[in-house]
Gaussian input, Z-matrix of N, CA and C with variables (Angstrom, degrees):
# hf/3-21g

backbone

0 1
 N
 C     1     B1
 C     2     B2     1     A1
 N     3     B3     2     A2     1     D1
 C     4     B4     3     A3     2     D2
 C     5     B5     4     A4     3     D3
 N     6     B6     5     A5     4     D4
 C     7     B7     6     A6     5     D5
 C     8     B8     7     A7     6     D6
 N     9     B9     8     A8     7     D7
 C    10    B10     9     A9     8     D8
 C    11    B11    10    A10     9     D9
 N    12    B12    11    A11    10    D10
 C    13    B13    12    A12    11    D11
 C    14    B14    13    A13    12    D12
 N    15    B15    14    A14    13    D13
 C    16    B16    15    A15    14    D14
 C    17    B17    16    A16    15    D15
 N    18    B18    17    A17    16    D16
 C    19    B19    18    A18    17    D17
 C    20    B20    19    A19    18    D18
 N    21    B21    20    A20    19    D19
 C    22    B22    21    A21    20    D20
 C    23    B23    22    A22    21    D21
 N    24    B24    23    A23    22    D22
 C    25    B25    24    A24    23    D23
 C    26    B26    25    A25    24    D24
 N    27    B27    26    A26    25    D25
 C    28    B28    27    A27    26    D26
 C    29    B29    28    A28    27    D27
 N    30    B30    29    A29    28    D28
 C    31    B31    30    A30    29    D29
 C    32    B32    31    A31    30    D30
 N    33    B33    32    A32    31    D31
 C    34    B34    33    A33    32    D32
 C    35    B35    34    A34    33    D33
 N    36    B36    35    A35    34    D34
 C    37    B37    36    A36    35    D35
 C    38    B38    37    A37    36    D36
 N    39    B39    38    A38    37    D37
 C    40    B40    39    A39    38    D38
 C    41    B41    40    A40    39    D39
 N    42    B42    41    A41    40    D40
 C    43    B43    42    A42    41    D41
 C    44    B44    43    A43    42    D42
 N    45    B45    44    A44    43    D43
 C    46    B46    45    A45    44    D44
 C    47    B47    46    A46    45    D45
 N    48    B48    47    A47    46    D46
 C    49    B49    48    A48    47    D47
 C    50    B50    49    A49    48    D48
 N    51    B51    50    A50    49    D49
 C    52    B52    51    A51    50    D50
 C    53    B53    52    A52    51    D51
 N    54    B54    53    A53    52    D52
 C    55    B55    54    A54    53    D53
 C    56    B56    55    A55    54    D54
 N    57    B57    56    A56    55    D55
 C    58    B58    57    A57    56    D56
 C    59    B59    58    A58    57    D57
 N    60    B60    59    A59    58    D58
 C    61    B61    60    A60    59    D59
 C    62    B62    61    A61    60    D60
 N    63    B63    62    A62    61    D61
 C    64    B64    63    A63    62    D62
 C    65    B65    64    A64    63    D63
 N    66    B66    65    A65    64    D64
 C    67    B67    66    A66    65    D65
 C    68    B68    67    A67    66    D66
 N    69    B69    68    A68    67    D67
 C    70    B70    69    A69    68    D68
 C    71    B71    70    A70    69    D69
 N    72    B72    71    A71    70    D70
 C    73    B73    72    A72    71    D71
 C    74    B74    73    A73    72    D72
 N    75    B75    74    A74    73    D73
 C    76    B76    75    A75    74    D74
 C    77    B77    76    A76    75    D75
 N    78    B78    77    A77    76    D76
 C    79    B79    78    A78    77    D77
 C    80    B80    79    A79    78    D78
 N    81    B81    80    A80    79    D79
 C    82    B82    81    A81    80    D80
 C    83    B83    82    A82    81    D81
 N    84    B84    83    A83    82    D82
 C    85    B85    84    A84    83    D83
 C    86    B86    85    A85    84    D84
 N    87    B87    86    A86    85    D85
 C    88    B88    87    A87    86    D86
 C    89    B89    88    A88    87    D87
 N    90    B90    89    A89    88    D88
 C    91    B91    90    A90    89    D89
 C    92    B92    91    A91    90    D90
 N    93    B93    92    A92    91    D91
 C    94    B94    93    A93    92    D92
 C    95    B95    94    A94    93    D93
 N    96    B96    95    A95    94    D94
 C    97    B97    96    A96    95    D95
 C    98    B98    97    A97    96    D96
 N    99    B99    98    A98    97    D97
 C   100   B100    99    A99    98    D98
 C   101   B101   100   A100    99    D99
 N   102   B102   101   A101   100   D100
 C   103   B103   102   A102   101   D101
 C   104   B104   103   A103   102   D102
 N   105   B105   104   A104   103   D103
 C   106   B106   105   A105   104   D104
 C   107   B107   106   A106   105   D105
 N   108   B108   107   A107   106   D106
 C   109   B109   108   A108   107   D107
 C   110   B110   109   A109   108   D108
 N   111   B111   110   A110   109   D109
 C   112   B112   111   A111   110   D110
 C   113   B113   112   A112   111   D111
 N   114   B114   113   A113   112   D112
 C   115   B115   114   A114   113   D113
 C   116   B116   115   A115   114   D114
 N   117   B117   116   A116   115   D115
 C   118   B118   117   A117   116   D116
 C   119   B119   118   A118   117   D117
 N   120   B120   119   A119   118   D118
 C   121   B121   120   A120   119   D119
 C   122   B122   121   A121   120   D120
 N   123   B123   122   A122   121   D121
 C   124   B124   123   A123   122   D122
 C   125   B125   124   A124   123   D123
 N   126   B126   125   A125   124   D124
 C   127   B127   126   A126   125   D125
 C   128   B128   127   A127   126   D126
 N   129   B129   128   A128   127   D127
 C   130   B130   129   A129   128   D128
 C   131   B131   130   A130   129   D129
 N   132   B132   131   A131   130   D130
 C   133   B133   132   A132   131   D131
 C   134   B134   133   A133   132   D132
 N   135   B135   134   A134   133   D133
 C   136   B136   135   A135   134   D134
 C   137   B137   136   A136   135   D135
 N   138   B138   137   A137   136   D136
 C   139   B139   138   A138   137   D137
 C   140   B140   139   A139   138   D138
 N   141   B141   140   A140   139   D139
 C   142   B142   141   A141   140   D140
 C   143   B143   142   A142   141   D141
 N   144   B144   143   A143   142   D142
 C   145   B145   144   A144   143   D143
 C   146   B146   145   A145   144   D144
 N   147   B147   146   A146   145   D145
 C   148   B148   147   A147   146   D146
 C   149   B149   148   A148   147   D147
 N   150   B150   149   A149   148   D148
 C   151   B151   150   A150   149   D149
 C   152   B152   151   A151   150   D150
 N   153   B153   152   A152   151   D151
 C   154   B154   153   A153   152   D152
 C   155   B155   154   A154   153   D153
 N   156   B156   155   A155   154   D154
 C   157   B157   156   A156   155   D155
 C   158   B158   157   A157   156   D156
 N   159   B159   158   A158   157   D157
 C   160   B160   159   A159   158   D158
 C   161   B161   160   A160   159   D159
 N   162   B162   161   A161   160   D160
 C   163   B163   162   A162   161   D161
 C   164   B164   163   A163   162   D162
 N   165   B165   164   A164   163   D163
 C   166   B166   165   A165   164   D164
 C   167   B167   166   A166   165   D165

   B1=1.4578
   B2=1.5260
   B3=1.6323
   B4=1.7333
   B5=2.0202
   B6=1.1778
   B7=0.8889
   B8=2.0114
   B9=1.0207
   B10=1.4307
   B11=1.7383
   B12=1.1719
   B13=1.9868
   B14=1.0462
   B15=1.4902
   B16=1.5979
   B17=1.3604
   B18=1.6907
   B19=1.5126
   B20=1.4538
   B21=1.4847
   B22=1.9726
   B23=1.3585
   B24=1.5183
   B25=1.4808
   B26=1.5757
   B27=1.2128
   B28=1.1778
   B29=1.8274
   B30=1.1581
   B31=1.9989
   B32=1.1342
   B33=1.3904
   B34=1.5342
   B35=1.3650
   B36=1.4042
   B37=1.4403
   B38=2.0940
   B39=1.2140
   B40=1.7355
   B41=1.2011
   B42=1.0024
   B43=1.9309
   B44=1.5404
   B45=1.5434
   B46=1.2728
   B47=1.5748
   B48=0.9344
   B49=1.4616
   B50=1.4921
   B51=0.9170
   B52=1.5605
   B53=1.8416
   B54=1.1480
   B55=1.3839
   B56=1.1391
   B57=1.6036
   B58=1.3331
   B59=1.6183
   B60=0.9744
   B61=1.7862
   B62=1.1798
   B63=1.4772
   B64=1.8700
   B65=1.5397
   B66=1.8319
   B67=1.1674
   B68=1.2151
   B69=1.2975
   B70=1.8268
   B71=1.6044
   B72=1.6017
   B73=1.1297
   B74=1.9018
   B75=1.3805
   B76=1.1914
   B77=1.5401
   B78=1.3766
   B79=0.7022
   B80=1.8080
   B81=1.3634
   B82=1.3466
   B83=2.1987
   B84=1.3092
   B85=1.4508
   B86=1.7928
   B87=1.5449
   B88=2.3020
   B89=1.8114
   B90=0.6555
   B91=1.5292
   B92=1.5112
   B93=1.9354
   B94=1.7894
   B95=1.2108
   B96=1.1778
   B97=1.3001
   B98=1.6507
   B99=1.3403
   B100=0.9001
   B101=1.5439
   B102=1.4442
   B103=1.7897
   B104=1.6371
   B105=1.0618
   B106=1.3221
   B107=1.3437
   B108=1.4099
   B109=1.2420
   B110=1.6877
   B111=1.1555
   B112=1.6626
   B113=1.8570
   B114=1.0151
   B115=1.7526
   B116=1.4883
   B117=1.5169
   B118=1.6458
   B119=1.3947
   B120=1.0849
   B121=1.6430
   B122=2.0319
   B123=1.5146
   B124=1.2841
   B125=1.6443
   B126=0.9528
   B127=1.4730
   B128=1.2823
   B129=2.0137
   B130=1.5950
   B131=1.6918
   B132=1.4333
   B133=1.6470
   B134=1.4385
   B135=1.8435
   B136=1.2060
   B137=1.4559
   B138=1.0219
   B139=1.6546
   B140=1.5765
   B141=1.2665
   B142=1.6544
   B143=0.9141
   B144=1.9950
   B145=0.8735
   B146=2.0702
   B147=1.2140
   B148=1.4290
   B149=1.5065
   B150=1.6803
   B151=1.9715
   B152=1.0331
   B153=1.1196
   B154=2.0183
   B155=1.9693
   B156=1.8060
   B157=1.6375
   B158=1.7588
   B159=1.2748
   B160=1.3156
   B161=1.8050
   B162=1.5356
   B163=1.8885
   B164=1.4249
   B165=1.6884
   B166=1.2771
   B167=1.6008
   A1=108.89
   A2=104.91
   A3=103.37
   A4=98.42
   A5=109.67
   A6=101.22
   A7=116.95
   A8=126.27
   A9=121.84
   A10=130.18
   A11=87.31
   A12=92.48
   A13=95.33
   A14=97.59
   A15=132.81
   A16=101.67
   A17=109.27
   A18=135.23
   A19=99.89
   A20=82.96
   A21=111.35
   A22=118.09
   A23=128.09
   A24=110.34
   A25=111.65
   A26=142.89
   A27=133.92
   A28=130.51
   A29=95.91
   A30=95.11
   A31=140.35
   A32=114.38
   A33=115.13
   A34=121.57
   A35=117.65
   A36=122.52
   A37=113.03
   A38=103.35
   A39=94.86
   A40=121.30
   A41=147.62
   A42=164.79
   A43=94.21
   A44=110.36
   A45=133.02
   A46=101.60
   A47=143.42
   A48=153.35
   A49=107.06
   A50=128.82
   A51=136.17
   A52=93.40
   A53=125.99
   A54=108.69
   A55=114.44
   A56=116.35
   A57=112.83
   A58=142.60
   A59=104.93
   A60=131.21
   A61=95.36
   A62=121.96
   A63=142.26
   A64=67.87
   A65=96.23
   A66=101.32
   A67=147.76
   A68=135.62
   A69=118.36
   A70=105.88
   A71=123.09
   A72=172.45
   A73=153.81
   A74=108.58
   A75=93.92
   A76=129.06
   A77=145.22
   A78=167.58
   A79=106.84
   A80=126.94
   A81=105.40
   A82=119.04
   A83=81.44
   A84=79.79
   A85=105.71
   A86=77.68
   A87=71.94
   A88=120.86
   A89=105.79
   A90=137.34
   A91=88.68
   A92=110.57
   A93=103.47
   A94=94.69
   A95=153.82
   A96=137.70
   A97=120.52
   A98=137.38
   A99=113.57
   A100=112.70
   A101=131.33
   A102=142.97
   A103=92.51
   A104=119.18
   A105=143.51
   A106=116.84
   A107=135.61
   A108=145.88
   A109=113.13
   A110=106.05
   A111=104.64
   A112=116.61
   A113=102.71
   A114=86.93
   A115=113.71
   A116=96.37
   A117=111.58
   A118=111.85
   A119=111.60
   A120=111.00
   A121=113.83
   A122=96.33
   A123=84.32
   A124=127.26
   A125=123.66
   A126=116.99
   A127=136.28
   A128=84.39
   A129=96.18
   A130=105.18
   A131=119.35
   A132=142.53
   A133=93.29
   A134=117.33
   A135=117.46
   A136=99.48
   A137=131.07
   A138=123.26
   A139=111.90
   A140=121.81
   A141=137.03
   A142=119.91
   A143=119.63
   A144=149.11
   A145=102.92
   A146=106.40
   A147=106.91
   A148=116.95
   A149=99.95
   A150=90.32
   A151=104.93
   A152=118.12
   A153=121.27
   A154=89.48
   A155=108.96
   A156=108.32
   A157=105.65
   A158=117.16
   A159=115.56
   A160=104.65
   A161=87.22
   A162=92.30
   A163=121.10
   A164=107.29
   A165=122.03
   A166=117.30
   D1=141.51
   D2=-166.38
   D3=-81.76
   D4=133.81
   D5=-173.67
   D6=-75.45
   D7=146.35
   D8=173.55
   D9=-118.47
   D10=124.07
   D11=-178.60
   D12=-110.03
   D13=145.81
   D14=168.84
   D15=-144.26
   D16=174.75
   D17=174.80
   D18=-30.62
   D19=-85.45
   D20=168.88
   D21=-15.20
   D22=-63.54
   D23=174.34
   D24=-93.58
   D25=-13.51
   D26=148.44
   D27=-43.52
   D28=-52.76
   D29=138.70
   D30=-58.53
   D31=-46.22
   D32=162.52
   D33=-58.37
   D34=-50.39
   D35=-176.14
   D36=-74.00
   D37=-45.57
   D38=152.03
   D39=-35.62
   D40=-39.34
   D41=-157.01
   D42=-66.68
   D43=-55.43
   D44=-161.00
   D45=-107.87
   D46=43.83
   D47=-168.51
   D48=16.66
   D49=46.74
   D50=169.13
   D51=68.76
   D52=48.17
   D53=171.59
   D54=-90.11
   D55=-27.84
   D56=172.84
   D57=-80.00
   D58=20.45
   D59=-174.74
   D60=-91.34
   D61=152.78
   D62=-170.79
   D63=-117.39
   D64=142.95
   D65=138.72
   D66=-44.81
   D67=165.63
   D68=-164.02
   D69=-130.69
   D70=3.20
   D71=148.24
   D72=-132.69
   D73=142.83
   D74=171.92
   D75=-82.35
   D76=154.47
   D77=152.54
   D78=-29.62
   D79=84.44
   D80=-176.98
   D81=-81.86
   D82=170.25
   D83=-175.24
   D84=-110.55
   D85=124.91
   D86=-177.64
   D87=-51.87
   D88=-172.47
   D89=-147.59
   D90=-126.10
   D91=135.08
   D92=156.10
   D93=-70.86
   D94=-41.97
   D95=-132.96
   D96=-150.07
   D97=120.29
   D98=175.13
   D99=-112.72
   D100=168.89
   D101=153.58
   D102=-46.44
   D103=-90.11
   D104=-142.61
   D105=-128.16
   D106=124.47
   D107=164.47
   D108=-108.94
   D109=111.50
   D110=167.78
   D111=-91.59
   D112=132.12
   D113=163.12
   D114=-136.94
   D115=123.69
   D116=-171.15
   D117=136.11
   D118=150.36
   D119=-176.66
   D120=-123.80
   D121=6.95
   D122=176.72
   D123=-99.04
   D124=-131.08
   D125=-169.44
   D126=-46.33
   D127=-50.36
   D128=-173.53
   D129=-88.16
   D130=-16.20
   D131=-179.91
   D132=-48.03
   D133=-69.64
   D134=-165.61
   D135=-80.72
   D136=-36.74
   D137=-177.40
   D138=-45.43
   D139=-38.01
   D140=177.12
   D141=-64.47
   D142=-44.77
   D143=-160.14
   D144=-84.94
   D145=-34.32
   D146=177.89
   D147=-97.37
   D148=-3.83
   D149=171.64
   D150=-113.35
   D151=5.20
   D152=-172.98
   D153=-90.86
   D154=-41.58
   D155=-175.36
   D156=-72.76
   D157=-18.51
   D158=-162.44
   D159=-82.45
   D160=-21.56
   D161=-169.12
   D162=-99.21
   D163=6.57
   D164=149.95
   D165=-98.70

């Protein structure tokens, strides 16, 4: 089941320090090694990020 947030349980679940939330992802496990590391998410971040994916 897809899980759903609103106002409503984001208040409720604050009350309780967010214990009651499922994760919304897994936890990945690194890599020895990577191609490419970007760091940053803005312009030029994703601009790098979409010709470095395009050229594989």
């Amino acid at each position: 089941m897809k899980n759903r947030y609103s106002i409503f349980s984001l208040i409720k679940n604050a009350f309780s320090y967010h214990e009651n939330w499922e994760k919304a992802w897994k936890d990945p496990t690194p890599k020895k090694e990577y191609d490419a590391v970007i760091v940053g998410g803005g312009g030029h971040g994703l601009a790098t990020a979409y010709y470095l994916a395009k050229k594989t």
